[in-house]
C-alpha positions as CSV (number, residue, x, y, z in Angstrom):
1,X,0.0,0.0,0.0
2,X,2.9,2.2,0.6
3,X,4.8,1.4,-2.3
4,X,1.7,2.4,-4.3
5,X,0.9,5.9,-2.6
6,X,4.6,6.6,-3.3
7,X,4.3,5.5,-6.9
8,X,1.2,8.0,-7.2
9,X,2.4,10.9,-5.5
10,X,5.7,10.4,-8.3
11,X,3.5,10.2,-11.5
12,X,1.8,13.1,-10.1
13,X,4.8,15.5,-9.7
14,X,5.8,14.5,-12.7
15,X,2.5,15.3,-14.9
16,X,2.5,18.4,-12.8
17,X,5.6,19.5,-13.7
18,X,5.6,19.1,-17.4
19,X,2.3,21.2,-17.5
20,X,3.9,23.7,-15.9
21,X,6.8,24.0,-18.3
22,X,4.3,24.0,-21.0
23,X,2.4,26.6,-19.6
24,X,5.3,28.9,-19.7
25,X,6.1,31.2,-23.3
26,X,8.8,33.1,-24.2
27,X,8.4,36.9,-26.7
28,X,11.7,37.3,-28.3
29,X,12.4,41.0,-28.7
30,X,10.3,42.4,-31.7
31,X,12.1,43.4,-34.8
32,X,11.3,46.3,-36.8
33,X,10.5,46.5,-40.4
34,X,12.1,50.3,-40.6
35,X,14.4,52.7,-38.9
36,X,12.1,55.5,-38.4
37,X,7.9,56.5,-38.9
38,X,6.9,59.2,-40.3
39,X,3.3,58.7,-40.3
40,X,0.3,60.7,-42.1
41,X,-3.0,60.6,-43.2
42,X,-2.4,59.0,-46.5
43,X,0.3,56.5,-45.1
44,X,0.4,55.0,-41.4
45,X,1.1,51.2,-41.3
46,X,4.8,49.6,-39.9
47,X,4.9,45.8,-39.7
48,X,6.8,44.0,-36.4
49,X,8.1,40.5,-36.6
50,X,8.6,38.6,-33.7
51,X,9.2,34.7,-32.4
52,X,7.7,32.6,-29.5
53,X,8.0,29.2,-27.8
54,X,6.4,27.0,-27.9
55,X,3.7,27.6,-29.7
56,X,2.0,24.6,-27.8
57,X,1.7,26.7,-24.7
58,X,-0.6,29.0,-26.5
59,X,-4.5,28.6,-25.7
60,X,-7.1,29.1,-28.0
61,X,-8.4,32.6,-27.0
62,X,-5.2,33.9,-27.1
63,X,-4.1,37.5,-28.3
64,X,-1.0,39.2,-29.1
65,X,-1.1,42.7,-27.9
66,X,1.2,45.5,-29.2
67,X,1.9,48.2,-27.0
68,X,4.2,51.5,-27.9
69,X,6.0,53.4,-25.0
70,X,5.9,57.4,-24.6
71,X,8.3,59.4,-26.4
72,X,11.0,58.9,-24.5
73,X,10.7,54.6,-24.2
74,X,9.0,54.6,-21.3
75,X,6.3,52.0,-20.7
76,X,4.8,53.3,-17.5
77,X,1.6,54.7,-19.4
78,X,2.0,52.3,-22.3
79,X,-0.7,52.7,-25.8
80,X,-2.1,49.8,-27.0
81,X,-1.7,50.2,-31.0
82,X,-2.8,46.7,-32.5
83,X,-4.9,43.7,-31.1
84,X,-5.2,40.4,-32.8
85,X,-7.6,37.9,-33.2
86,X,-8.2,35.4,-30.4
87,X,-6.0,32.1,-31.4
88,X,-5.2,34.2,-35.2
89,X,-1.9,34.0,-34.4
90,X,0.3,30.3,-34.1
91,X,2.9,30.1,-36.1
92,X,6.4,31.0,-34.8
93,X,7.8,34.0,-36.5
94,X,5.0,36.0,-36.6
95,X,4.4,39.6,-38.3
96,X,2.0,42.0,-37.7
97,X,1.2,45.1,-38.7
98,X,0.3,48.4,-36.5
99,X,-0.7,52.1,-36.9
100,X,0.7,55.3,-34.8
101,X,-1.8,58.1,-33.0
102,X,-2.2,61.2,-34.2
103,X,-0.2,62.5,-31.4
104,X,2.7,60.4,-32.0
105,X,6.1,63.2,-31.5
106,X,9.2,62.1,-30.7
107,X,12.5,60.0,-31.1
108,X,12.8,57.3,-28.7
109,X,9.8,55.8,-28.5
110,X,10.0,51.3,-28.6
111,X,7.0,48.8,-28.9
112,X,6.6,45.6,-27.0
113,X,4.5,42.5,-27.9
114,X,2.4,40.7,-25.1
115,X,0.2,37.5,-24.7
116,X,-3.1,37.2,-22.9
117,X,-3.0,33.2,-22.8
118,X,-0.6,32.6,-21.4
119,X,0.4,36.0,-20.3
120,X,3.3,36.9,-21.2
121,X,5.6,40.2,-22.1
122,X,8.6,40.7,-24.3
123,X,11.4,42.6,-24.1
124,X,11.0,46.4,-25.9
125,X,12.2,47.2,-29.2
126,X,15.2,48.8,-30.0
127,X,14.3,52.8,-29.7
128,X,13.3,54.5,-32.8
129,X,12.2,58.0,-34.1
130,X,7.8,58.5,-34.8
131,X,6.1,61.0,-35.9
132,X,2.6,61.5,-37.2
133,X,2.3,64.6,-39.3
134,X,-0.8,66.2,-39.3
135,X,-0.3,68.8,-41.5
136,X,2.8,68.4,-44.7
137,X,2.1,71.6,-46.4
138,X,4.0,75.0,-46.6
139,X,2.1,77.6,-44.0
140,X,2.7,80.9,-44.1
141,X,4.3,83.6,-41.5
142,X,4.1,87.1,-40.7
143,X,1.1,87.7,-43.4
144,X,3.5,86.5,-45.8
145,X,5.6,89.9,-45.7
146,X,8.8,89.3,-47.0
147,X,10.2,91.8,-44.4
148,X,10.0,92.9,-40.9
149,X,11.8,96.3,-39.2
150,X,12.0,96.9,-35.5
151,X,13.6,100.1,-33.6
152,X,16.6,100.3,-32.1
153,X,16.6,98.3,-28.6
154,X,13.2,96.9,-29.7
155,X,12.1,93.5,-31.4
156,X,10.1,92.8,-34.0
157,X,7.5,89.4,-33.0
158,X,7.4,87.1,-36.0
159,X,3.9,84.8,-35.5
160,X,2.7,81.6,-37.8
161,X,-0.6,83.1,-39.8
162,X,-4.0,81.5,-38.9
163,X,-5.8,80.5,-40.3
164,X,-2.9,82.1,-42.8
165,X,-3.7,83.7,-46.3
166,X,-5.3,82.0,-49.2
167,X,-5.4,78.3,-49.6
168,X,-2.9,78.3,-46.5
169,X,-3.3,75.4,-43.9
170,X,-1.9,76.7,-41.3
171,X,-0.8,74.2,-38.5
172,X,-1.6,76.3,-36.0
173,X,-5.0,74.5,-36.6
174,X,-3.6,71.2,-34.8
175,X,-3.2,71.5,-31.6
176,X,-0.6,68.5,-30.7
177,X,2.3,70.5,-33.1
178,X,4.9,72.2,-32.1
179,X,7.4,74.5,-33.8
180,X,11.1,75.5,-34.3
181,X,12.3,78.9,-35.5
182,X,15.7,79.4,-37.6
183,X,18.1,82.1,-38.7
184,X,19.2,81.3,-42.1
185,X,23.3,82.3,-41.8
186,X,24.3,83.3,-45.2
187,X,28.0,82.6,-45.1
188,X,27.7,79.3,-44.5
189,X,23.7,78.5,-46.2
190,X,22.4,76.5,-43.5
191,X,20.0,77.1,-41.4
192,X,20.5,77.6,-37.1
193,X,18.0,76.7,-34.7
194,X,16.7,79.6,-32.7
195,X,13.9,78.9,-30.3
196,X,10.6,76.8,-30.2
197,X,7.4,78.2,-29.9
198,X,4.3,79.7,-31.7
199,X,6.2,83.1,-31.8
200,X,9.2,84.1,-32.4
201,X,10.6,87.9,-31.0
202,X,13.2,88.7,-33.2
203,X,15.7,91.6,-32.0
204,X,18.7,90.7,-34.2
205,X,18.6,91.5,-38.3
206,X,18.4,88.7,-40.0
207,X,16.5,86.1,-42.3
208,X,14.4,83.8,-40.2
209,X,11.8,81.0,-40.9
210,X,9.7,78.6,-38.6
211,X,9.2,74.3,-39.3
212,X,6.5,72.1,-37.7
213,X,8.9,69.9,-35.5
214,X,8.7,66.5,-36.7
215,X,12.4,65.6,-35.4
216,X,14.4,63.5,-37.9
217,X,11.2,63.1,-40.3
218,X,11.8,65.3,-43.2
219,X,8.7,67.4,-43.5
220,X,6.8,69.7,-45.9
221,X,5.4,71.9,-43.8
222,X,7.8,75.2,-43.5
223,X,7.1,78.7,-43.6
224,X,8.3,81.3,-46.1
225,X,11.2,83.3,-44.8
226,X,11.2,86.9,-43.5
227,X,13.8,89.4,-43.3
228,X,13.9,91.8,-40.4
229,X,16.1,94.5,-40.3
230,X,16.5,97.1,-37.7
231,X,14.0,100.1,-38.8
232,X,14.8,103.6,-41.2
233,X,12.9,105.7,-42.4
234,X,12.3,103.8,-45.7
235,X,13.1,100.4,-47.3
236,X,12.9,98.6,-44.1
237,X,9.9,96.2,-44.9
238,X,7.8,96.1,-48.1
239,X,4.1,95.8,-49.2
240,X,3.3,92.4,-49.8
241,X,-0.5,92.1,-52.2
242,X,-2.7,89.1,-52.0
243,X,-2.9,88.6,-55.7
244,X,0.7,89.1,-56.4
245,X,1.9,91.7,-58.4
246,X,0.5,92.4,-61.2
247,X,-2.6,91.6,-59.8
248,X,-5.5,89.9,-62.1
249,X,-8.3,92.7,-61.9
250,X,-11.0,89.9,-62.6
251,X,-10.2,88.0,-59.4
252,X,-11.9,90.9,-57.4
253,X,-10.0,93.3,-55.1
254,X,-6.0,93.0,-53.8
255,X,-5.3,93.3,-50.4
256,X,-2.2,95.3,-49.2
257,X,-0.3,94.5,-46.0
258,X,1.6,96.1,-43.9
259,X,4.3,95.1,-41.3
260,X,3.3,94.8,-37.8
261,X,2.9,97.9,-35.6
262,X,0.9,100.6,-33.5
263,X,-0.4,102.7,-36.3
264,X,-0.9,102.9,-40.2
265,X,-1.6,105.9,-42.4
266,X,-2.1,104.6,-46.0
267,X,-1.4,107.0,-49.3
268,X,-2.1,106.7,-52.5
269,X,-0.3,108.3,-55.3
270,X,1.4,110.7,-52.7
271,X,-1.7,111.8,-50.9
272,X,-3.6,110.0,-47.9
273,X,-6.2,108.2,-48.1
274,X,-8.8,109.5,-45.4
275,X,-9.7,106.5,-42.6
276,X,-6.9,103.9,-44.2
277,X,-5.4,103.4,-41.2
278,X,-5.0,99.8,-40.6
279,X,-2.2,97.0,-41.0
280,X,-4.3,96.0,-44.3
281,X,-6.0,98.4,-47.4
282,X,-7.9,96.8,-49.7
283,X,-8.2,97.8,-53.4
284,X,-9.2,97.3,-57.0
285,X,-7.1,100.3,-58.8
286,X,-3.8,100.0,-60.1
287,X,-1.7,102.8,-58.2
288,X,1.3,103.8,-56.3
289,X,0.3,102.8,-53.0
290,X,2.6,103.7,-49.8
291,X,2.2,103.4,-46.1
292,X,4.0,104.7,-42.7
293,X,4.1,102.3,-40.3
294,X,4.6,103.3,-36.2
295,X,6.9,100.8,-34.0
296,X,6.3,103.1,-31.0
297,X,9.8,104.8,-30.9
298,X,10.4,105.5,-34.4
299,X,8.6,105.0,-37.8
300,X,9.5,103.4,-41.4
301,X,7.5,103.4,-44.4
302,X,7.4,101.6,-47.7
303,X,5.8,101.5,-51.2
304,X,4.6,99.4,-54.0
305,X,3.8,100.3,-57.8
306,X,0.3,98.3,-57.7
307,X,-0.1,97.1,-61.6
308,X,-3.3,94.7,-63.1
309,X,-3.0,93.5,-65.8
310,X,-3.6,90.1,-67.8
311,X,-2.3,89.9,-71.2
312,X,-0.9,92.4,-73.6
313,X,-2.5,92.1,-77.4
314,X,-2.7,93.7,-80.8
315,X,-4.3,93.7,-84.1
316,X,-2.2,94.7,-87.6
317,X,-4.5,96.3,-89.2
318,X,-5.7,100.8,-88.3
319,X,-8.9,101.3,-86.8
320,X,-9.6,103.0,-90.6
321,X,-9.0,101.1,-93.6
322,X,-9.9,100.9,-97.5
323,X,-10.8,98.7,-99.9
324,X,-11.5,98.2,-103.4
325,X,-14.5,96.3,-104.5
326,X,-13.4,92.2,-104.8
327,X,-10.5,92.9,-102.7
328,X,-10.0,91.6,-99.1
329,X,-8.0,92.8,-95.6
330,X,-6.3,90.0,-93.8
331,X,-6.1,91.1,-90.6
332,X,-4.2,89.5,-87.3
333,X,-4.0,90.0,-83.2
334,X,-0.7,88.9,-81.7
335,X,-1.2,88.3,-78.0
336,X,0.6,86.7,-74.8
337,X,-2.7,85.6,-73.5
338,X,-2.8,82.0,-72.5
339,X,-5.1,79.4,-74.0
340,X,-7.0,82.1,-75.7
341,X,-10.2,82.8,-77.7
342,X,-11.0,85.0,-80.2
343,X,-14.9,86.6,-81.0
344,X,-14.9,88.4,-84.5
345,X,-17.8,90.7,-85.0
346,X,-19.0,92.8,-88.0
347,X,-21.5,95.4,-87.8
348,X,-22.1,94.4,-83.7
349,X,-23.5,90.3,-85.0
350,X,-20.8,87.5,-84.0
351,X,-19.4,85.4,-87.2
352,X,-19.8,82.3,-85.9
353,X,-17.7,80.6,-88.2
354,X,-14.3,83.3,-87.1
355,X,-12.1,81.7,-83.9
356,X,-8.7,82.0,-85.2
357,X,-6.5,85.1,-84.5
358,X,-7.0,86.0,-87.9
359,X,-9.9,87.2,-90.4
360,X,-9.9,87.9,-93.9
361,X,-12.4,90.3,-94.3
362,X,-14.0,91.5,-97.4
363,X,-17.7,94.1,-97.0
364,X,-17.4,97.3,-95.8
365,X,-18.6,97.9,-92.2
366,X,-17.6,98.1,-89.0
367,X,-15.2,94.8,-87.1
368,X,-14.1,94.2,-83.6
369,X,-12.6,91.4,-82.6
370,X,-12.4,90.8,-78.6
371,X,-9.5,88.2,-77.1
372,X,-9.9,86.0,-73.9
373,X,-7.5,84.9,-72.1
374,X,-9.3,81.8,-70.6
375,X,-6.1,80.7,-68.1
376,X,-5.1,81.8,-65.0
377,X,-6.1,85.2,-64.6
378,X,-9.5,85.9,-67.1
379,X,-9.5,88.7,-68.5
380,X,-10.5,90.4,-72.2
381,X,-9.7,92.7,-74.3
382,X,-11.3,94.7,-77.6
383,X,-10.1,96.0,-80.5
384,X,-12.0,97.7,-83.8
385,X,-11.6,98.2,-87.5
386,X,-13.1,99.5,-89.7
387,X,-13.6,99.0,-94.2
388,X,-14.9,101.3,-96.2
389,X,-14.5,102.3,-99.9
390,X,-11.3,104.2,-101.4
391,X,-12.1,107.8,-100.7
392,X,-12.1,109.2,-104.8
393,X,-8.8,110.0,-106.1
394,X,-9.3,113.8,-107.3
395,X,-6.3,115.9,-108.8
396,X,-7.2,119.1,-107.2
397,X,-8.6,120.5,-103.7
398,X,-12.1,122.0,-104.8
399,X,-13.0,125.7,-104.2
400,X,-16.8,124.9,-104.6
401,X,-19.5,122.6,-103.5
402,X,-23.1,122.3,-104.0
403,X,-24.4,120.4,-100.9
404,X,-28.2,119.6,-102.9
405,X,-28.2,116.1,-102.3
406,X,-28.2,115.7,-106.2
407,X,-24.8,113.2,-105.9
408,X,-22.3,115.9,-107.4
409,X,-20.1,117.9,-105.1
410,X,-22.5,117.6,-102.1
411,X,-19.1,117.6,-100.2
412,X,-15.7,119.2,-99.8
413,X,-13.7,116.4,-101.7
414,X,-9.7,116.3,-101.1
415,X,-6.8,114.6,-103.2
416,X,-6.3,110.9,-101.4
417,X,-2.9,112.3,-99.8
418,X,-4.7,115.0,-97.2
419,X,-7.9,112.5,-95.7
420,X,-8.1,109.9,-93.1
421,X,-4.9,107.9,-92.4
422,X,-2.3,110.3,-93.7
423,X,-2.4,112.3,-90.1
424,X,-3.1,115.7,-91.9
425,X,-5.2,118.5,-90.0
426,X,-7.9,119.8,-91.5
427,X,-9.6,123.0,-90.5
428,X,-12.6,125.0,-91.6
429,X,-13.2,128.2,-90.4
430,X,-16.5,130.7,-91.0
431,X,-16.4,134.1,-93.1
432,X,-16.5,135.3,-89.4
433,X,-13.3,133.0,-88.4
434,X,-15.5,130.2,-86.0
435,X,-13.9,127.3,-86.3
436,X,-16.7,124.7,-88.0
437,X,-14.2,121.9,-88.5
438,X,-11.0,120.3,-87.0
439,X,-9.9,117.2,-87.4
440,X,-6.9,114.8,-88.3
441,X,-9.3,112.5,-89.8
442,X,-10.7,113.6,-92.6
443,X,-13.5,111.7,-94.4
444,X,-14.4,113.8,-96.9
445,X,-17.8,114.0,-95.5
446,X,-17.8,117.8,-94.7
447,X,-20.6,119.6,-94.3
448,X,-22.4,116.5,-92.6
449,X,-25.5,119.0,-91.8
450,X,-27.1,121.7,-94.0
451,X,-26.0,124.8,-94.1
452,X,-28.2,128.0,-94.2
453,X,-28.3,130.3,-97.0
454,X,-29.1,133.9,-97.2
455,X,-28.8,136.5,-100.3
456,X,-25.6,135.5,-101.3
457,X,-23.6,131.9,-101.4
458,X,-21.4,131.8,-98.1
459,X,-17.8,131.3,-98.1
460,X,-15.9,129.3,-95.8
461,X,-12.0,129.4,-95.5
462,X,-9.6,126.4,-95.2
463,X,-5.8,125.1,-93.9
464,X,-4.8,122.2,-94.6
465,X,-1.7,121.0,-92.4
466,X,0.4,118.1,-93.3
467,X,2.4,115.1,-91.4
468,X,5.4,117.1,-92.4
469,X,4.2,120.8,-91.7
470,X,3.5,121.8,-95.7
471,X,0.2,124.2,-95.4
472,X,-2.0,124.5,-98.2
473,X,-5.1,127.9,-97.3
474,X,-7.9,128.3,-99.5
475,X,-11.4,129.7,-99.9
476,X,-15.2,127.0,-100.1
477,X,-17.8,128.5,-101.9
478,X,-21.1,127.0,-100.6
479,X,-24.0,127.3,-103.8
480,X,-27.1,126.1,-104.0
């Protein structure tokens, strides 16, 4: 009976004990698939690969948990960032895949993998550098001045723009980022770390710019870079405008900007423009605008040669021409306009087949043709022609004209080389020296209304100046 309790009591140690060993599993430290992760919102996923043993001693509900320390690889407060399956996972090496927070920041943080059945823990990770960037973009600073000016002994306070100008994301919109401020140094074109904030107060010339602080990840989202300089009287800062300059007039009004300071008094053209007297004027007229700025203990002022403006165009052709009857005018517009169109018009009705930048035209009448520039900024512009007949080709410059509506010498009639297009001046004056007539355009359409008579036929008196000075006077005769 002895011998039999002591045979029990072995068997039963023994059975014991091997469950016990089985019961027991072993993480081996994770290994990771990269060196660093830089996360965003169109790319967050990192794969671990780790071992265990035995796999025996897993139990059917099983889970692998991995956890991510804080920033500094510290698991006192760790985040659970993946969950498997229960029992999904049996086969020794195993790789799983995880996704950082949103607030991930920092360069030493490490990830451990864990067992609920049996529990179990391995060692951390090596330490690695994570970020998850919330915002990649370029943001803007300082109203996107180019400049900045600060008195003597003062400071000038350079601040990220938010919700900024434009399209601008400005990261100030995310809460969790932070920010680092450099001074570009020249001599050497790199760039020194300055201080960290929102701000930056600036009391030292130089060109400074601020990046989101996403440590060793290389990042998108910078500022531009502003200049500050200790204040004069002029040329410290400049005028930065919304649109750019040249502005496109048909995107609406330009806004003007100022450096920061106490007080504004806007000018346009050299004279002030009564209640402008904030950081900001807006405007839709092409000018010279200028502004003084006060920093408190001195002032400084600065200008800009506001322009709008499109496309330049032309056409080849006067706004008078003449033909003769079965001849044509080819006419052309050159323009810088991108993608453009071209409407051709005659007598004020479209010509519906015309689209090209040029247009043979053959009846006499009246032509514009208007360009659109259909990219970028949209703008338009006009330009008119006009055919008519050959004015007649007579020898001599009449002294007498019969204005009877009868179809002969109804008008004063000149030689080709003194009417419209050869830039001659033509003046007719009264027996009483009233000017009734002056033009450099002649159409040999004079007189256009009818004159009175009395007793006797009245006389009118001419001078006809040429492009080169050579003066030809004479006398009218008006009959009946």
């Amino acid at each position: 009976m002895k011998n039999f309790t002591l045979i029990n009591f072995v068997v039963f140690f023994v059975f014991f004990s091997v469950e016990t060993i089985n019961a027991q599993l072993v993480i081996g430290k994770p290994s990771l698939g990269f060196s660093q992760a830089c996360a965003s919102p169109s790319f967050n996923t990192y794969n671990t690969t780790f071992t265990f043993s035995p796999d025996t001693a897993l139990s059917g509900t099983n889970q692998f948990i991995i956890e991510l320390s804080d920033d500094t690889g510290s698991f006192t407060n760790p985040t659970v960032i993946y969950t498997s399956a229960q029992g999904s996972v049996t086969t020794s090496p195993a790789t799983l895949s995880f996704s950082l927070p949103t607030t991930t920041a920092g360069e030493a943080y490490k990830i451990r993998i864990k067992s609920t059945a049996p529990i179990a823990s391995s060692v951390p990770s090596n330490a690695f550098a994570a970020y998850y960037k919330l915002q990649d973009t370029p943001f803007t600073i300082n109203n996107l001045i180019a400049t900045g000016a600060y008195c003597a002994g003062g400071s000038y306070l350079l601040t990220i723009d938010n919700p900024g100008t434009g399209d601008n994301d400005s990261p100030l919109k995310y809460p969790s980022l932070t920010f680092n401020w450099y001074k570009v140094n020249e001599a050497t074109n790199t760039n020194v770390f300055v201080a960290s904030g929102e701000t930056l107060s600036v009391s030292t010339p130089g060109t400074y710019f601020a990046r989101t602080n996403y440590g060793t990840c290389t990042s998108d989202s910078y500022s531009n870079r502003v200049t500050v300089s200790e204040a004069s009287t002029s040329g410290a800062f400049s005028i930065s405008s919304s649109l750019g300059n040249p502005y496109c007039s048909s995107e609406g009004a330009t806004t003007l900007s100022a450096i920061n300071g106490n007080s504004y008094k806007w000018f346009k053209n050299g004279t002030e423009i009564q209640g402008a007297t904030s950081q900001m004027y807006v405007t839709n007229e092409a000018a010279t605008y200028s502004v003084t700025v006060n920093l408190g203990s001195c002032t400084t002022n600065a200008s800009i040669n506001l322009e709008n403006s499109g496309f330049t165009s032309s056409i080849d052709v006067p706004e008078f021409n003449t033909i003769a009857t079965g001849e044509t005018l080819e006419v052309t517009v050159t323009t810088d306009a991108s993608n453009p169109e071209f409407e051709w018009y005659f007598n004020e009705t479209i010509i519906p087949s015309a689209s090209s930048n040029s247009f043979e035209a053959s009846e006499m009448g009246n032509y514009k043709v208007i360009v659109t520039q259909t990219d970028g900024c949209i703008a338009s512009a006009e330009h008119v022609f006009s055919i008519s007949e050959p004015f007649p080709d007579v020898a001599k410059i009449p002294n007498l004209i019969s204005p009877n509506n009868d179809g002969i010498n109804d008008t004063w009639v000149l030689p080709q080389e003194y009417v419209a297009g050869t830039n001659t001046q033509v003046v007719i004056l009264s027996s009483q020296g009233k000017v009734v007539l002056q033009t450099n355009d002649y159409q040999n359409n004079w007189p256009e209304n009818q004159i009175d008579f009395n007793a006797t036929n009245p006389v009118y008196y001419y001078i006809i100046t040429t492009s080169n000075n050579k003066i030809k006077k004479g006398s009218i005769t008006v009959v009946k």
